[in-house]
C-alpha positions as CSV (number, residue, x, y, z in Angstrom):
1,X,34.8,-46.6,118.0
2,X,37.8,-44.4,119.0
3,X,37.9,-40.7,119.6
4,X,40.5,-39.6,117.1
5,X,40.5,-36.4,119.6
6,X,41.8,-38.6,122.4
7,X,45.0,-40.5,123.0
8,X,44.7,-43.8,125.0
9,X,41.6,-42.2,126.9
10,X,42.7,-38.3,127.4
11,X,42.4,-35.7,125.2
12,X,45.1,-34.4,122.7
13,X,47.0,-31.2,123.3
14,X,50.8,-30.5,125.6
15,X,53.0,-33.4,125.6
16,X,52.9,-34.9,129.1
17,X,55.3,-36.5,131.3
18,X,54.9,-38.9,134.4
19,X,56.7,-37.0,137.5
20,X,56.2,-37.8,141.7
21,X,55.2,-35.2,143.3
22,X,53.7,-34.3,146.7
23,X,50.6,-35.0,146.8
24,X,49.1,-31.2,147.6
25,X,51.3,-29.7,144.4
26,X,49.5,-32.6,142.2
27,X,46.2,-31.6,143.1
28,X,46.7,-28.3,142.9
29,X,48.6,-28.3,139.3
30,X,45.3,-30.7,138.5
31,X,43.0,-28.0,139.8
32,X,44.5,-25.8,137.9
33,X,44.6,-27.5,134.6
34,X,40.6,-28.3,135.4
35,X,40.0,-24.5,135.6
36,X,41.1,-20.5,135.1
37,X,43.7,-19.4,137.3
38,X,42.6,-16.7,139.7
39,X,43.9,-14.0,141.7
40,X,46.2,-15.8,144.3
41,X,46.9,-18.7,142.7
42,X,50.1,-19.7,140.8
43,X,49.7,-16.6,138.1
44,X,50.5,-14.8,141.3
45,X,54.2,-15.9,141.1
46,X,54.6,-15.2,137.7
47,X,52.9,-11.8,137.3
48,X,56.4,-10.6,138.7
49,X,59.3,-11.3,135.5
50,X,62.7,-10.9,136.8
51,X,64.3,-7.9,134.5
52,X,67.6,-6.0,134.4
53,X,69.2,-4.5,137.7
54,X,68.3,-0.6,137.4
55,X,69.0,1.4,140.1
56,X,67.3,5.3,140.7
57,X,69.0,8.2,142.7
58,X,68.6,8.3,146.3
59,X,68.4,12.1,147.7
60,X,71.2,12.5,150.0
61,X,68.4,13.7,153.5
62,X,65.5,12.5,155.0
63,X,62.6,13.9,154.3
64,X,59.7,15.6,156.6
65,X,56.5,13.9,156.8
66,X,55.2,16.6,158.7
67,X,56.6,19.9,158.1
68,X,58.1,21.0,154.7
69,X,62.1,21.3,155.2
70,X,65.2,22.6,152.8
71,X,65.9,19.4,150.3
72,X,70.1,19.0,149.9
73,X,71.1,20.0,146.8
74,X,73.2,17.0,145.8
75,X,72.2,13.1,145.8
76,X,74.0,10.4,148.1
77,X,73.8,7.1,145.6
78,X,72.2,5.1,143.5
79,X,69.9,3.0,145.2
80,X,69.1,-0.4,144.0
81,X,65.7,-2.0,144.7
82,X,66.8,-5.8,145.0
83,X,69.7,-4.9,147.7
84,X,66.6,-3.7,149.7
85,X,64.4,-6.5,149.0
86,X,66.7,-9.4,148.0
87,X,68.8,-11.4,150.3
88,X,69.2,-14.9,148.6
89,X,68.3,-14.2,145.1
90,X,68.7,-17.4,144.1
91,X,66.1,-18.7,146.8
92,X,63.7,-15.6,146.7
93,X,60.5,-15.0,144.5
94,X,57.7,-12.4,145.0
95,X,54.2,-12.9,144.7
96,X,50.9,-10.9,144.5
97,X,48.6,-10.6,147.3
98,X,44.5,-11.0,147.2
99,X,42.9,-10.8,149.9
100,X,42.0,-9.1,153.1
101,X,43.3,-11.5,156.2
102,X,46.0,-10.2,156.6
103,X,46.0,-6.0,157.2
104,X,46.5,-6.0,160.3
105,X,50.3,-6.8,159.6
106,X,49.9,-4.0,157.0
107,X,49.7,-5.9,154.0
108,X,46.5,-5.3,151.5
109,X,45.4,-6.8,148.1
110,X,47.8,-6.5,145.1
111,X,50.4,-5.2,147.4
112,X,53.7,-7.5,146.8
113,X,55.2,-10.0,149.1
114,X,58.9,-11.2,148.9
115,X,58.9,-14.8,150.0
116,X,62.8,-15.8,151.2
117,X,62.5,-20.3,150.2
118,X,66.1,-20.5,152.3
119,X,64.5,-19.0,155.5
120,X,62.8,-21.6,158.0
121,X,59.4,-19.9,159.6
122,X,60.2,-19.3,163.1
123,X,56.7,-18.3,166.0
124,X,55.2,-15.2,164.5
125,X,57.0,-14.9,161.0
126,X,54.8,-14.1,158.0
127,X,55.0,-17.1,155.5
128,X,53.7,-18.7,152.2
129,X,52.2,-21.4,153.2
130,X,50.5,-24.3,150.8
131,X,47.3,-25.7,152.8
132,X,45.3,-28.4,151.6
133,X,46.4,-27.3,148.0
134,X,45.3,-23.6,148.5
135,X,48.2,-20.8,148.9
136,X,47.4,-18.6,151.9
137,X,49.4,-15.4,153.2
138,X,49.6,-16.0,157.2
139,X,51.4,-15.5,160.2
140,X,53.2,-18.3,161.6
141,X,52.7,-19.7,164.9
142,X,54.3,-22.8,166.9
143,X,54.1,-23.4,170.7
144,X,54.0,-26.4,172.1
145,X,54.8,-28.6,169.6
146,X,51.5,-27.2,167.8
147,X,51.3,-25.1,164.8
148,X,48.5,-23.2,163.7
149,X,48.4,-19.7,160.9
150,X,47.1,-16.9,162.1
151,X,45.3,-14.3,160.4
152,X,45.8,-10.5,160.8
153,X,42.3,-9.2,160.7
154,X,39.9,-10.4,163.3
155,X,37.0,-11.5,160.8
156,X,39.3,-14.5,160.0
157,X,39.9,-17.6,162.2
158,X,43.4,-19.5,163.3
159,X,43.8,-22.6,160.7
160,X,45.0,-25.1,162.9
161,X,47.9,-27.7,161.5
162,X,47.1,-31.1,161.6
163,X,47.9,-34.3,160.6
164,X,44.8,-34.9,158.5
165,X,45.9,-31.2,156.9
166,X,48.7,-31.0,153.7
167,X,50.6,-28.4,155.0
168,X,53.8,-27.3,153.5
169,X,55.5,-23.9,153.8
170,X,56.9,-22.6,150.4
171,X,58.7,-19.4,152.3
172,X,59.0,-16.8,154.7
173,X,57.7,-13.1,153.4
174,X,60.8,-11.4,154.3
175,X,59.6,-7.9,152.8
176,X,56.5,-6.8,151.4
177,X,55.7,-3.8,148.8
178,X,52.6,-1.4,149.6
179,X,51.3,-0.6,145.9
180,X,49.2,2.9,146.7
C-alpha cells in the first residue's frame, strides 16, 4: 500500500527541481536538508541582510590611544561603512565566523568576514574555502605547484589539497570586523 505522505518514494513538503551541481554544494545542501544548520554553515551567509546605505559622522582628528588629547570641534564627513568594506558589491558577501583556527591573523568567533567572490586567492591570502563540503576560514598557501590551508593558531594542522579532496574556493576575506 502507498504512503499517501510520500510522492513517488519521498516525502511531501517544498516543490523540488532537478539542477547539476558540483558535486561538494550537492552534498552539502543534502547535509543540510538531513539536519539543523549550525554555526558556520550556510546560515552564516545569511545572518548578514543587506539594508539601506547609512552613513555616521567621522570626527575630523585622530584620536589618542594613549594619552587623552583636545578633540576638534567640527566633524570632517560622513563616513560610509560599505566604502570601507565593499569593493565589488556586486561580487562581495560577509559571513560569520565560529571558530578558533584562525586568531593568530586576528580574527575570533562571531567576528565578521567580508569575502571579495571576484578576487583570485593569491600565497598567504585569507579565503573562504569549501573543503570536502565543510566551509573553513583559512590562509591560503601555494608553492610549488602545491596548495595546502593553513591555520592561524598552532593547535590546528595544514589541510593539504589534493586530488582525492573537493576543494573549491568561494572568496578571498578582503576585510574582517572585530565584534568586542
Amino acid at each position: 500500500m502507498k504512503n499517501p505522505k510520500t510522492r513517488r518514494g519521498r516525502p511531501l513538503g517544498e516543490p523540488t527541481k532537478v539542477v547539476r551541481l558540483p558535486v561538494p554544494i550537492a552534498d552539502f545542501a543534502r547535509r543540510l536538508a538531513q539536519r539543523p544548520m549550525r554555526a558556520g554553515d550556510i546560515n552564516g551567509f545569511l545572518d548578514i541582510h543587506s539594508r539601506a546605505w547609512r552613513t555616521v559622522p567621522l570626527v575630523g582628528s585622530t584620536v589618542a590611544a594613549g594619552l587623552p588629547s583636545p578633540a576638534d570641534e567640527h566633524l570632517d564627513r560622513a563616513l560610509d561603512f560599505n566604502e570601507l568594506l565593499v569593493q565589488n558589491p556586486t561580487a562581495t558577501f560577509a559571513v560569520r565566523v565560529a571558530g578558533d583556527s584562525m586568531i593568530g591573523a586576528g580574527i575570533f568567533t562571531d567576528d565578521i568576514a567580508i569575502v571579495d567572490r571576484s578576487r583570485s586567492p593569491v600565497d598567504r591570502c585569507i579565503v573562504l574555502a569549501l573543503v570536502d563540503g565543510d566551509f573553513t576560514l583559512k590562509r591560503y598557501r601555494r608553492r610549488a605547484g602545491k596548495i595546502w590551508l593553513q591555520a592561524e593558531n598552532p593547535s590546528y594542522t595544514d589541510l593539504q589539497i589534493t586530488d582525492s579532496v573537493a576543494f573549491e574556493v568561494w572568496g578571498v576575506v578582503s576585510k574582517s570586523i572585530r565584534m568586542l
